[in-house]
N, C-alpha and C positions, 0 to 999 in steps of 0.2 A: 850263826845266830839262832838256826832251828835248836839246839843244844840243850836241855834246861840244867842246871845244878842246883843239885839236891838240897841243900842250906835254903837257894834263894825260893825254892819252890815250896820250902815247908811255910816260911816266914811268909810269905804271899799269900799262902792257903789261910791262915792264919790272920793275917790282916783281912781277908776278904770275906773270911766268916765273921770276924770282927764290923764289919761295915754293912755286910748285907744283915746282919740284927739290927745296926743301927735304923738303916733306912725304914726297915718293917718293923719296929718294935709298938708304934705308937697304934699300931690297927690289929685286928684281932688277925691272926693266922688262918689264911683261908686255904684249905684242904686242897692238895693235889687233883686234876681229875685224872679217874681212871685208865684215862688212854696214854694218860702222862709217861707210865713204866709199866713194865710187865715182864713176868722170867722168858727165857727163852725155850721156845716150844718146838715146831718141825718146820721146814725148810716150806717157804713163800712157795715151793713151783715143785714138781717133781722134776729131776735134771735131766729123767729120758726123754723129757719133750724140746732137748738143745740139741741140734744138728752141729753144732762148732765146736764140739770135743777139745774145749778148753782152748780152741785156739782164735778165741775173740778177746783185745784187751782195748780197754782206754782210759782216760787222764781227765780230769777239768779241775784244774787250782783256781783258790787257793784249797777250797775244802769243800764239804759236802752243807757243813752246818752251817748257814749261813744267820743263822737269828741268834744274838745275846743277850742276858739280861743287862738288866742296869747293874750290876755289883760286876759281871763276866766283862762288863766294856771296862768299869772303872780298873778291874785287874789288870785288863790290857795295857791300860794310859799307863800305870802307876807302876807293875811289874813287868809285862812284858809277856803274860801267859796269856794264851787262847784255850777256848771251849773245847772240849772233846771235837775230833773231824771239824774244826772250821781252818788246819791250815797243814796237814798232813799230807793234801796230793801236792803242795807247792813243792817238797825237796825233789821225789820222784820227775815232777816234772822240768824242773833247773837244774836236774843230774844228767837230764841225756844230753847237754850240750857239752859236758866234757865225757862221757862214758858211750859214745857213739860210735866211737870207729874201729870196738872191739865187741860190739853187738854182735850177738847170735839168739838164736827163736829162743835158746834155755835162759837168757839174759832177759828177753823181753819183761818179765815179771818185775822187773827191776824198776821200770821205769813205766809200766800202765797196768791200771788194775787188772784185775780177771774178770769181765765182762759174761761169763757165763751166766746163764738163767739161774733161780732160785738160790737158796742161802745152804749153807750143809750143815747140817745141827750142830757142827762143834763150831760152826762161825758164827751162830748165833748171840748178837748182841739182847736184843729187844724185841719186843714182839709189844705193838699198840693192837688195839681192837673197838677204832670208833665206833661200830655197828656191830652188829652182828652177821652182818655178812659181807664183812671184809677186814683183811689182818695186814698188817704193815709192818713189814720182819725188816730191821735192823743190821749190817753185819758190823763183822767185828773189826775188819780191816779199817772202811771205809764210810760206816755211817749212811749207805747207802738205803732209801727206804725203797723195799721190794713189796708192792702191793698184788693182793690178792685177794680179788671178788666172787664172791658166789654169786651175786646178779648187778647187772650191768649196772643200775643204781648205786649200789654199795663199792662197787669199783669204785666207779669217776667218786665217786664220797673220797674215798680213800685218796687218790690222787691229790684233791683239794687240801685234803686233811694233811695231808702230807707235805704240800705247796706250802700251807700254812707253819706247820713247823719247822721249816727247811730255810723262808723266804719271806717272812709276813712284812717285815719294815719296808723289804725290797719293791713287792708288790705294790703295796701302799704308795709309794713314791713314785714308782714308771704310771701307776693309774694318773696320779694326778699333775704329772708331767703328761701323760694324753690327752687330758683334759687342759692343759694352761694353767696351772692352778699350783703349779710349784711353790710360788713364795709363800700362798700361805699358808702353807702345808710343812717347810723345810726351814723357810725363813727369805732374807731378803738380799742375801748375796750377792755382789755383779751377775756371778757366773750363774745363779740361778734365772737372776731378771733374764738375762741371754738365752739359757737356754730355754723359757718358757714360752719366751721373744719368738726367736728359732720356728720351736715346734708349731706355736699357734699359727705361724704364717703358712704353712703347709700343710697341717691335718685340724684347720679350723671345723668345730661342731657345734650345734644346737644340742641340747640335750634328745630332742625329736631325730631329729640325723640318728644318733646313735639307737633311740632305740629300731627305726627303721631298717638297720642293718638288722638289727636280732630277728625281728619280724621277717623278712625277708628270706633269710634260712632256713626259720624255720618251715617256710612255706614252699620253698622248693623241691620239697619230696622229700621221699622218705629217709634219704642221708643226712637231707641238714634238717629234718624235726629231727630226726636220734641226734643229732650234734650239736642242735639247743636243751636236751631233753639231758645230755652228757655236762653240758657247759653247767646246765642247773643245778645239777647231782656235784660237781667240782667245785661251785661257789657255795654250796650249801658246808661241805666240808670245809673250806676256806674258813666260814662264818664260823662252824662248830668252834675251830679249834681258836680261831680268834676269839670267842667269848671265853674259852676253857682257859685259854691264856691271860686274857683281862684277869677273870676271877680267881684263878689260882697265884697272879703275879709272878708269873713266866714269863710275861711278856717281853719283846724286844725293849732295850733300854733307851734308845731313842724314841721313844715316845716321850718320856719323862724331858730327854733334855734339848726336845725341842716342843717343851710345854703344855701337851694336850693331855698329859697323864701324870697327876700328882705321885713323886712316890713314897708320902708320908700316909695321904687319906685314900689314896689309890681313884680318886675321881678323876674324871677324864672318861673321854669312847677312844675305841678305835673304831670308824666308821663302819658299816657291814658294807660287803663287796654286794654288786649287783651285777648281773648279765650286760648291761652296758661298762661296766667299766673294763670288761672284758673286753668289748670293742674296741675301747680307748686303749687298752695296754699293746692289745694288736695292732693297732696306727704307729706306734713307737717303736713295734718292732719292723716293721714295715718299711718304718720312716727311715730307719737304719740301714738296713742292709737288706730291701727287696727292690728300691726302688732305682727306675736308669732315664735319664735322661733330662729333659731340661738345660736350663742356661743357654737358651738362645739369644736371649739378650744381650749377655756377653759376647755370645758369637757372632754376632748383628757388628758389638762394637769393634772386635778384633778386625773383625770384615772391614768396615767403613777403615781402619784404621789403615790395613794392608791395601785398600784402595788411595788413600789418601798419598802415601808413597808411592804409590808404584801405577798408578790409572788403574781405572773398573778393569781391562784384562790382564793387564800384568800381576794387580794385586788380589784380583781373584784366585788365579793361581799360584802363587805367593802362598797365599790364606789355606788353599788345600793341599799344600805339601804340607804344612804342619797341622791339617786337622787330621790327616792320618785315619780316615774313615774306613777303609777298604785297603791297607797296605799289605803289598804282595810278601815284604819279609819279616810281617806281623808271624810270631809264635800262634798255633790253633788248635783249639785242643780235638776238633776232629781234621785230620792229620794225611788223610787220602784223597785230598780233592774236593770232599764233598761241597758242596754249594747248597746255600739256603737265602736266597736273596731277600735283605728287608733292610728298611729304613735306607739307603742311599741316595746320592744324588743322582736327578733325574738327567737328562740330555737335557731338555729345553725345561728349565725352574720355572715353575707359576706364581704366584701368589702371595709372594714373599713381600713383608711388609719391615724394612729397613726403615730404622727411624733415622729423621736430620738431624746432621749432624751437630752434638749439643744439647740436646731438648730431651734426653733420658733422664729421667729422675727417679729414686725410689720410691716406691708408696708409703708416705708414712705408716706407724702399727702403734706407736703410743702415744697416749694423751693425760693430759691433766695429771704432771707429774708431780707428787707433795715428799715432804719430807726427803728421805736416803734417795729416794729416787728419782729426784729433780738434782741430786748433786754429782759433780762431775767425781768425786773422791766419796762415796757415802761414808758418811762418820758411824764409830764402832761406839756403841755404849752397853759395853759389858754390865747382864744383868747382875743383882748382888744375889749369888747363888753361893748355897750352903759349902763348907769348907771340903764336905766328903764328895762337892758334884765338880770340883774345882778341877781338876785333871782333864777332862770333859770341857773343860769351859773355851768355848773357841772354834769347836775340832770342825766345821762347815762353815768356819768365818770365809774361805774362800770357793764355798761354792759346794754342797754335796754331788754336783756332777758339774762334768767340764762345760763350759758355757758355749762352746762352740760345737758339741757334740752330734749337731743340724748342719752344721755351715756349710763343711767341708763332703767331699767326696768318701765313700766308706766303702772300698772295696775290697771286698776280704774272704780269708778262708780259700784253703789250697785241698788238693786231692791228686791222687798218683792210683792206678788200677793197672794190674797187669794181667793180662788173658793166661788162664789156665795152660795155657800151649807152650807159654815161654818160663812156666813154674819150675819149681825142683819138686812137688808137691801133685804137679796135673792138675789144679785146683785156682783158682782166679786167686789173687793178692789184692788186698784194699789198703793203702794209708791215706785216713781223709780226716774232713773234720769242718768247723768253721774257726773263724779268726775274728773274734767277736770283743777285744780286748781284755782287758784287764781290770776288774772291777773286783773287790773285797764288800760283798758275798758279790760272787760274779754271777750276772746275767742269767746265765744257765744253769739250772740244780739237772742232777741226776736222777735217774729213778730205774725203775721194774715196774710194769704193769701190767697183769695177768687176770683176766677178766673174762665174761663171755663175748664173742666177738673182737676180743684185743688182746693183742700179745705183742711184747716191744721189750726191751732195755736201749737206754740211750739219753740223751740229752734236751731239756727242753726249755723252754724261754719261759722265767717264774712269772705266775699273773696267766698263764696260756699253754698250762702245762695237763690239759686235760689224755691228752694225746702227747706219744713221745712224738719229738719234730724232727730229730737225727740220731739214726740209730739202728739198730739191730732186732729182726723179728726171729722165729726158729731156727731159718735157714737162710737169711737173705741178712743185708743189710745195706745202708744207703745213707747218703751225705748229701752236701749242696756247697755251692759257692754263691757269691752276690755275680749274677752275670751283668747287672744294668743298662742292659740294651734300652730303646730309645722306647719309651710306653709314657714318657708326659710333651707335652707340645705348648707351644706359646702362640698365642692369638690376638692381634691387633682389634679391637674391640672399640668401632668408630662409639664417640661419646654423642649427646645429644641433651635435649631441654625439654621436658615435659611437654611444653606451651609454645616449642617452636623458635624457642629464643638460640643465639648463637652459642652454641657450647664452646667452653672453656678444658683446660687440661685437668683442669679440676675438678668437674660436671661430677654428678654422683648418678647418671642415667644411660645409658646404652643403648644402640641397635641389637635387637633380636631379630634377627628375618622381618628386616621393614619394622618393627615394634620398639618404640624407645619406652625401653621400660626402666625399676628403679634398680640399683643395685642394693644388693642384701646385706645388712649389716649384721655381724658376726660379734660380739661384744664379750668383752671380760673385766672387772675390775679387780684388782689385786691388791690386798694390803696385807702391812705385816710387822712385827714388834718383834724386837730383841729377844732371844731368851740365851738358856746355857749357851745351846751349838751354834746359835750364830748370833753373832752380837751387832749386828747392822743397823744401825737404829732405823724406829718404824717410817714407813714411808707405803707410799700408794701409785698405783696409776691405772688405767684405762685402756687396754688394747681393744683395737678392731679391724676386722678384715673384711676388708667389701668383695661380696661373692656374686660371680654371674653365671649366667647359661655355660658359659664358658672357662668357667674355670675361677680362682680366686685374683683380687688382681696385684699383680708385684709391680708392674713400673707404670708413670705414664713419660708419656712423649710425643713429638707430631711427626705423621709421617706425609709426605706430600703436603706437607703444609696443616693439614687438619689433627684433631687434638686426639689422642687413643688412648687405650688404657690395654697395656701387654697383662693376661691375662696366662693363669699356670692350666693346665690342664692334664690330671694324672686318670689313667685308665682303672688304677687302683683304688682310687680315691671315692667315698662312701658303699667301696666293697673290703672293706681293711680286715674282716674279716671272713671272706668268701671260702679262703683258703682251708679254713679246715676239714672242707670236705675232702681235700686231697689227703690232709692229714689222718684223718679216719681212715682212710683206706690202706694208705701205709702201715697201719697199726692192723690190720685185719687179716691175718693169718689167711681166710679165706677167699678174700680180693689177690693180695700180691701171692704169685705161686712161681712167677717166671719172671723173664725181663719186661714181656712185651704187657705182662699186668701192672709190671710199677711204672713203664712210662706210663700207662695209661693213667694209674694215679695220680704220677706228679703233674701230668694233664690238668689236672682241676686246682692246681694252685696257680694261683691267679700273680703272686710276686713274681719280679724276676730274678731267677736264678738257674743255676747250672745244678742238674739232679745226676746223683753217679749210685750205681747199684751192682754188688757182685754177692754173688750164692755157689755152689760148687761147682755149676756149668756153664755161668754165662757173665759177662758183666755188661753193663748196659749204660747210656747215656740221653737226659732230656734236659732241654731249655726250656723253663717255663716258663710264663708271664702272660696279662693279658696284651697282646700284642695287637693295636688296632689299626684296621686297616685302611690306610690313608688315600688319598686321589694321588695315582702317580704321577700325577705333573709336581708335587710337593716336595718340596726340599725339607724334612725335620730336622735340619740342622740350626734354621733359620725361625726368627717371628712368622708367621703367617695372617693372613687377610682373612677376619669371622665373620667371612660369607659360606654362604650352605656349599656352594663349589669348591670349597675347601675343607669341609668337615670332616670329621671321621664317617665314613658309611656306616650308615645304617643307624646315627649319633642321635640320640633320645636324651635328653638332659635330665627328664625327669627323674631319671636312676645314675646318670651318667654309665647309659651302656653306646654300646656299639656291637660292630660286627668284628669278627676277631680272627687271626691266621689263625687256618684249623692245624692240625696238632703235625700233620706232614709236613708241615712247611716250616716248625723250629725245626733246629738243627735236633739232630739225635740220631743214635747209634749201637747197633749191637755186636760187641764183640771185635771189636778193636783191637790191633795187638796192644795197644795200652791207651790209658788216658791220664792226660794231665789238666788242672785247672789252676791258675790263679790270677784269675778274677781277666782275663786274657781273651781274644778274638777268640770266640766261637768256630765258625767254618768261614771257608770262603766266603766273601757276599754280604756276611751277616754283619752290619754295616757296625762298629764300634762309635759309642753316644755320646763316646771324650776326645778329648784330645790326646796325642802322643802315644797311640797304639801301633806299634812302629817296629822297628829293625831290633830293637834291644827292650825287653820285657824282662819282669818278673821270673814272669812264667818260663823263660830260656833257661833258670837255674833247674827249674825242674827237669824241663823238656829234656836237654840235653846227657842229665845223668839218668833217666829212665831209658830213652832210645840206649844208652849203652849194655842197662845190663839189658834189656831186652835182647839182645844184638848178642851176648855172653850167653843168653838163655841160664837156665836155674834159678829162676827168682825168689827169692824168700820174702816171709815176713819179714825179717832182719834186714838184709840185702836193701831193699825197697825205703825201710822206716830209717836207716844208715845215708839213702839217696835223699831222703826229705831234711832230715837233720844237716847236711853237707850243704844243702840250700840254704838253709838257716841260718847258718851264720855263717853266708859270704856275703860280698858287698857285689854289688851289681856290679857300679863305675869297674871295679877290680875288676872283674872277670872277664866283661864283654867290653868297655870302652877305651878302659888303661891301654891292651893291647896296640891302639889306633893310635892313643897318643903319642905311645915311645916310638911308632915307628917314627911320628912327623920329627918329634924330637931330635932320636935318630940319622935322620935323613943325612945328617951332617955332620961332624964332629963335636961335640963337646966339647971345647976348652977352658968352660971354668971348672976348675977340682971340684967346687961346693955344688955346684949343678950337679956336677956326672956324679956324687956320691949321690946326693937326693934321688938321682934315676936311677942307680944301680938298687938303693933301697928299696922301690918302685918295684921295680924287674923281680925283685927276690923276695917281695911280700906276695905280687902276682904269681910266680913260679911254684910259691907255697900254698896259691891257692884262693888268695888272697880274702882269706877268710876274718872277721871281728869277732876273735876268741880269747880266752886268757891261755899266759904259760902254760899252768897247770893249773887244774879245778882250787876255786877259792881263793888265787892270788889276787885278782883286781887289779891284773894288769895284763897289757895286751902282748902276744908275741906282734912283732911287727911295727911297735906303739909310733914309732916315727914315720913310719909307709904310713900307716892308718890317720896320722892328723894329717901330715901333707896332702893326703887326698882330701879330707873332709875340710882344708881351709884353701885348699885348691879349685874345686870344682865353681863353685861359685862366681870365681875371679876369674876363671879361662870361657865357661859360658857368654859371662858380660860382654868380655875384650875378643871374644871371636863373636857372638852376634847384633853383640846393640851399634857397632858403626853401620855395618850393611842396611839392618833392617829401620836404623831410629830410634829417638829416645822412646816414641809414642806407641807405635807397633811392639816395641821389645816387651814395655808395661802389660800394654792390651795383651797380649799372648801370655804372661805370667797370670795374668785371671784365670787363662784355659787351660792352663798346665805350668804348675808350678817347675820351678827352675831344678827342687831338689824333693827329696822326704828324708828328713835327718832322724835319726833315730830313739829323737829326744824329743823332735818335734812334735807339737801338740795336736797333726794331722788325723791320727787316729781316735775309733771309738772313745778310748779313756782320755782322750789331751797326752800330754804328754808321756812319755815313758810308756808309748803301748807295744812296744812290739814290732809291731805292722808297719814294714818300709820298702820304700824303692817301687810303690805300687807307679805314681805318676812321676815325673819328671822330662827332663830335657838330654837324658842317654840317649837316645834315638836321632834326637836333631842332631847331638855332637858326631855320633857316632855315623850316620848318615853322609855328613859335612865331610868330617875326615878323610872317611875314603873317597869320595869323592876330589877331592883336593889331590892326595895320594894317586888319584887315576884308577883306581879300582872301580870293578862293575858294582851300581848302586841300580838295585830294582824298586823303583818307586822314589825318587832322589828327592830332596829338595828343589823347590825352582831354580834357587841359585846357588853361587857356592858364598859364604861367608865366611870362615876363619881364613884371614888374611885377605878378603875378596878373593880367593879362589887361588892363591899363589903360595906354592910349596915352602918356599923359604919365608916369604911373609906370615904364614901360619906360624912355623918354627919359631916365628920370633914373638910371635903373641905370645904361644905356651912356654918360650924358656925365659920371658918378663913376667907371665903371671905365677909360671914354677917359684922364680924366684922370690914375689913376696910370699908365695905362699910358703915355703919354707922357713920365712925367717917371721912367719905369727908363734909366738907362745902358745903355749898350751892353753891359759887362762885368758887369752884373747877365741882361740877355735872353740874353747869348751867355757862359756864364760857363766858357770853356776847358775842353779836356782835354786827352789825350797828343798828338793831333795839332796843336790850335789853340791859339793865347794868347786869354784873357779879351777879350773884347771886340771879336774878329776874325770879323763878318759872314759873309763870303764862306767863308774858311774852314770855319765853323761848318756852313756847308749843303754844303762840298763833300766831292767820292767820294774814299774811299780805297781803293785797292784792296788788301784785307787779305791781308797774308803769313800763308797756310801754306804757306810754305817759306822759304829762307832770301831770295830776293830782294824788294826793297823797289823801291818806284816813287812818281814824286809823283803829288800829289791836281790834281784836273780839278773845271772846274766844276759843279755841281749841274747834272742832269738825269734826267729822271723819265721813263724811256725802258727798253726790252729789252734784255739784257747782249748777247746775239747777236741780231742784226736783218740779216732779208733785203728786198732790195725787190727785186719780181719783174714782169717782163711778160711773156710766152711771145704771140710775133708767129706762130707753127705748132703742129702739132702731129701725132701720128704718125696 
């Protein structure tokens, strides 16, 4: 489909000049601006200031160019053409999953850019020059903008400016997704109401909130004033090229067809950005993938539930086999022992505030629903839109972002390092990246930023791209995973009555320290009318979120009889942008010089995540986050009682700060014979914030093929990015659980023919690896295709029927809150909803796999409390798995794979492949499944300064 023919490309060209007259015809042509083009001049950077002699490369699909016009969408709808770089990294990056396993470093080029600093004059595309003292060089391959400042000012300008041409629709939209404020900004979609739903209930703001965070920055010293003084100089460029664009009608075409921008008279704004909305766009990156912990509520329930069967000590324990906190045959990605003890359960729990059983309810969030929004189905009432906006018409009727995009769990983004000692090279190896989904224009634009005080290429989040945020400086470079260690807490929050009267569950007043005071109301109203992109008809409502000392509040309920209100409490939370001071340093040439300077930087980022760093001598490892430090009688797994004896130390509400592990006590590391991440148990100790971090991980697809070639010695670039791909596209269940089951299987003879073929298919889909790949590249069908559905309409059926007799209809439910049963690769679990990618992060392979062998009689460190598949009896298991083999074998295909908007019923491949989801108006095809970093670098540094 990437393909174009010649015939259909002229005719397209041609119909699109045809139409872009028409649209413009009725208003006067208004002049290009200047920074719009310009010839090509000399190279962004001089290249002797790159220590990586060509051997840095990386990828982010679908393309670089992420903004269209209105005539560039309508081509898209109508023909099928994209803009210059908005979808040219997509084939490189959907070629390495069949072109992998004949990889070599000379091959690399094949499938990731060339990452080296500045542009080399005959790659010159373009050369902008919004000021005069900063140039925005262009290349030829990849559209990439390479910015370069003569003063600090005119840098971050350039940046902005650049943000701006790269991402304007995109920005515009996460801003007002930070603020709550989507529908009337997008339109009035389910999936939008949800997702604004979502966000507001967890990064609720005043507009005062927000600016406080700015202020605050800036006032911390001399890093964060140059970091608001950067932020300024970023949004200023933003603004430029946003007016340039209004006036010259460049602008993105989603403006026009979600109605703020006429495109006959050209009236309409697009709003100018301010240093608060910058805050707002960082709470949504935050909200995504920095943040760990929470859902104690849930846990409370699972708890009460596993009590409920089994009495307070049996089903306590019960309840901590499968929360898997501290498990000994959890994968880690520091790998020696190390110990970092946080967040675990205490010997003797304090303070824990279990609600009775029954009386959880949620907090309601909307009110005064009218129109589309009071209806269970909202009705579509297409606007009567012009005949040439008609292709267009519709294209966000289900939502410009996935509506659950908050709901779920987001743990993402993988990394592989291997210490210079075990190279072919003598030099550290890096394959990292983040796993951030799949979005068309995605998340992440690329850049060069070469300024005074700043030097980077790499990757950064549009809206908060003042500073690269993953990426590469002269000699170093460095990555992250989502690590979500345990940094939010939930607090029973007794209610009370102004006047003394007896509170109710629904009281709107609280204890503070002896003080009943009011709760803070947090308000938004939303309304919104049909246009082109979404045709919803108009409808309105009212969300609010009651905020206290303690956090915002999610549930009420009684505990001991009296009424509460479970309150969220994130350590993050109105510090949503604290982090960029860390990010400044990363980018400063003259901060990070070693290892021991970039832990120290990613020190000051305040999200939680897993920081990986490799230069020609060393590589290095940090956990970041603000980690607060709790009364250790407390159990964070649990509600807790908001008395001061259970605070965070040192807990000020007026900032929501605290006191916070100093930087010795996350885990971290220098020089490791390797490291692995995905999104997996830290060190020993370091207590895991979810459930089912256990015997069979993710992270084992990696672990297991690094320890080998380390263990072979010679590592490559190749070698290394061949070990990540090979994880990629295998299925967990295959590799580490399959093996458990054919033994139980096994154990005994098979005598039905149709069974023992079903397990020999099994056996020889596992033998081969048990990888979800095609024949050959571009078939759309799987080798294996019968192993591959038997498993995927098996798993489901043998979980049920090995543990919901044991554990209860109630307990089985309760525990699928805390870990879902599966992540199918279609499911809508990840960033993008559906078709992202990102699988096998949570499930129930560790309970099975756990189960089994212990059933089996094999040694289980860390077992289950009991045994459950078959109650614990060898041939009673056998008989579960060769009853549920057998429906599972005899579902159709269009039963296991039963279609949606992208795939027809029954279509395999399809079902597991990426889509890259439009928010915005261009569309691109689907690539095949792989379970890999949306930006991924692979890095060698052969010097160093």
């Amino acid at each position: 489909m990437r393909r174009r023919i010649g015939t259909l490309r002229t005719t397209a060209t041609a119909a699109l000049l045809a139409l872009g007259a028409a649209l413009v015809a009725p208003a006067a042509q208004a002049a290009p601006a200047p920074a719009r083009t310009g010839a090509a001049r000399a190279p962004a950077r001089a290249l002797a200031d790159d220590y990586c002699g060509g051997q840095c490369g990386d990828i982010l699909p679908p393309g670089e160019n992420g903004n269209a016009t209105l005539v560039e969408i309508l081509g898209n709808r109508a023909f099928g053409t994209h803009p210059e770089h908005s979808t040219d990294q997509l084939g490189p990056y959907a070629d390495l999953a069949g072109g992998y396993r004949s990889l070599t470093d000379d091959k690399l080029r094949d499938f990731f850019n060339d990452a080296s600093f500045g542009v080399r004059k005959e790659n010159v595309a373009k050369v902008d020059k919004p000021r005069d003292d900063v140039t925005i060089t262009r290349d030829k391959q990849t559209g990439v903008p390479h910015i370069q400042g003569t003063t600090r000012y005119g840098t971050e300008y350039g940046a902005g400016y650049a943000a701006g041409q790269d991402r304007l629709w995109l920005m515009d939209l996460f801003r007002h997704v930070g603020r709550g404020e989507l529908t009337p900004f997008a339109g009035g979609a389910p999936a939008n109401q949800g997702l604004e739903q979502q966000f507001w209930r967890i990064a609720p703001y005043a507009e005062k909130d927000l600016q406080a965070q700015v202020d605050k920055i800036a006032a911390s010293g001399p890093r964060g004033e140059q970091a608001m003084k950067d932020a300024q100089a970023y949004v200023d460029g933003i603004n430029a090229y946003r007016q340039q664009s209004k006036d010259g009608r460049y602008f993105p075409g989603e403006y026009v067809l979600t109605g703020h921008i006429d495109a006959i008279t050209n009236k309409g704004e697009i709003a100018p950005f301010t240093l608060t909305d910058l805050i707002a766009l960082a709470s949504v990156v935050g909200g995504l993938f920095g943040n760990g912990g929470g859902g104690e509520v849930q846990s409370a329930l699972s708890l009460l539930a596993a009590q409920k069967r089994y009495g307070i000590a049996e089903g306590t324990k019960v309840w901590e086999s499968f929360r898997e906190r501290n498990d000994p045959e959890a994968v880690r990605t520091l790998h020696d022992g190390q110990s970092f003890p946080y967040a675990g359960k205490p010997e003797h729990p304090k303070g824990a505030a279990l609600p009775d059983a029954g009386s959880v309810t949620e907090e309601p969030l909307v009110y005064d629903r009218t129109g589309a929004a009071a209806a269970d189905k909202p009705a579509k009432t297409p606007v009567d839109a012009p005949k040439k906006l008609r292709p267009a018409q519709g294209m966000f009727d289900k939502g410009v972002l996935p509506g659950d995009l908050f709901g779920k769990r987001h743990g993402m983004s993988n990394a592989l390092l291997v210490s210079g000692k075990h190279t072919a090279g003598g030099h550290p190896v890096a394959v990292f990246g983040p796993q951030t989904g799949y979005f068309a224009p995605q998340l992440l634009m690329l850049q060069e930023i070469q300024g005074p005080g700043i030097s980077a290429r790499g990757a950064s989040f549009a809206g908060v791209s003042m500073y690269v945020e993953l990426g590469r400086g002269a000699d170093y470079a460095w990555s992250a995973t989502s690590a979500a260690q345990d940094i939010t807490d939930t607090y029973a929050v007794d209610l009370c009555e102004p006047g003394g009267g007896t509170p109710t569950e629904r009281s709107e007043h609280y204890l503070f320290r002896g003080t009943c005071l009011p709760m803070e109301k947090l308000e938004h109203t939303n309304s919104w009318k049909p246009t082109v992109a979404d045709s919803t008809a108009a409808g309105s409502y009212r969300m609010r979120v009651l905020r206290t000392e303690y956090g915002t509040v999610t549930h009420r309920a009684k505990v001991g009889g009296k009424p509460v209100a479970y309150t969220a409490l994130r350590s993050t939370y109105r510090h949503e942008a604290d982090s960029i001071i860390g990010f400044q340093m990363l980018n400063d040439p003259g901060y990070v010089r070693d290892a021991a300077s970039f832990q120290s930087a990613a020190d000051h980022i305040g999200y939680a995540f897993n920081w990986f760093y490799a230069d020609a001598r060393q590589t290095a490892y940090f956990n970041s986050g603000l980690n607060p430090v709790r009364n250790p009688d407390v159990d964070p797994s649990l509600p807790v009682k908001a008395e001061r004896a259970y605070e965070w130390k040192g807990f000020d509400p007026a900032g929501n700060t605290a006191d916070y592990t100093p930087a010795r006590e996350h885990p971290n590391d220098i020089d490791q014979d390797y490291y692995i991440s995905w999104n997996n148990r830290q060190s020993d100790d370091y207590a895991s914030a979810g459930f089912a971090a256990g015997s069979v991980h993710r992270a084992d697809l990696l672990d297991d093929r690094v320890r080998a070639l380390v263990a072979d010695g010679g590592v490559t670039r190749a070698s290394l990015t061949r070990a990540m791909e090979d994880a990629a596209v295998t299925d967990l269940r295959g590799e580490d659980v399959l093996p458990e089951l054919i033994k139980v299987l096994r154990s005994a003879p098979v005598t039905d023919p149709k069974l023992s073929s079903v397990i020999q298919e099994l056996e020889s889909w596992r033998a081969d690896g048990a990888e979800r790949h095609e024949t050959t590249p571009g078939s759309h069908t799987y080798a294996h295709a019968d192993a591959v559905r038997t498993m995927d309409a098996w798993w489901p059926l043998l979980v049920r029927a090995a543990f919901e007799p044991g554990l209860g209809g109630d307990l089985y439910q309760a525990l699928q809150a805390n870990a879902a049963l599966d992540e199918s690769r279609s499911a809508g679990h990840g960033p993008t909803g559906s078709h992202a990618g990102s699988a096998f992060l949570t499930g129930w392979w560790s309970y099975v796999d756990k189960d089994l062998r212990s059933v089996l009689g094999q040694q289980v460190k860390g077992p289950l409390a009991k045994r459950y598949c078959g109650d614990g009896d060898l041939a009673a298991c056998r008989t579960t798995l060769l009853d549920t083999l057998r429906q599972a074998a005899s579902q159709p295909a269009d039963k296991v794979y039963p279609g949606d908007d992208t795939c027809k019923a029954g279509d395999q491949w399809c079902a597991d492949a990426i889509v890259q989801r439009p928010v915005g108006g261009l569309t691109h095809h689907s690539i095949s499944w792989q379970n890999r970093p949306t930006y991924q670098q692979v890095v060698e540094f052969p010097t160093h300064r």
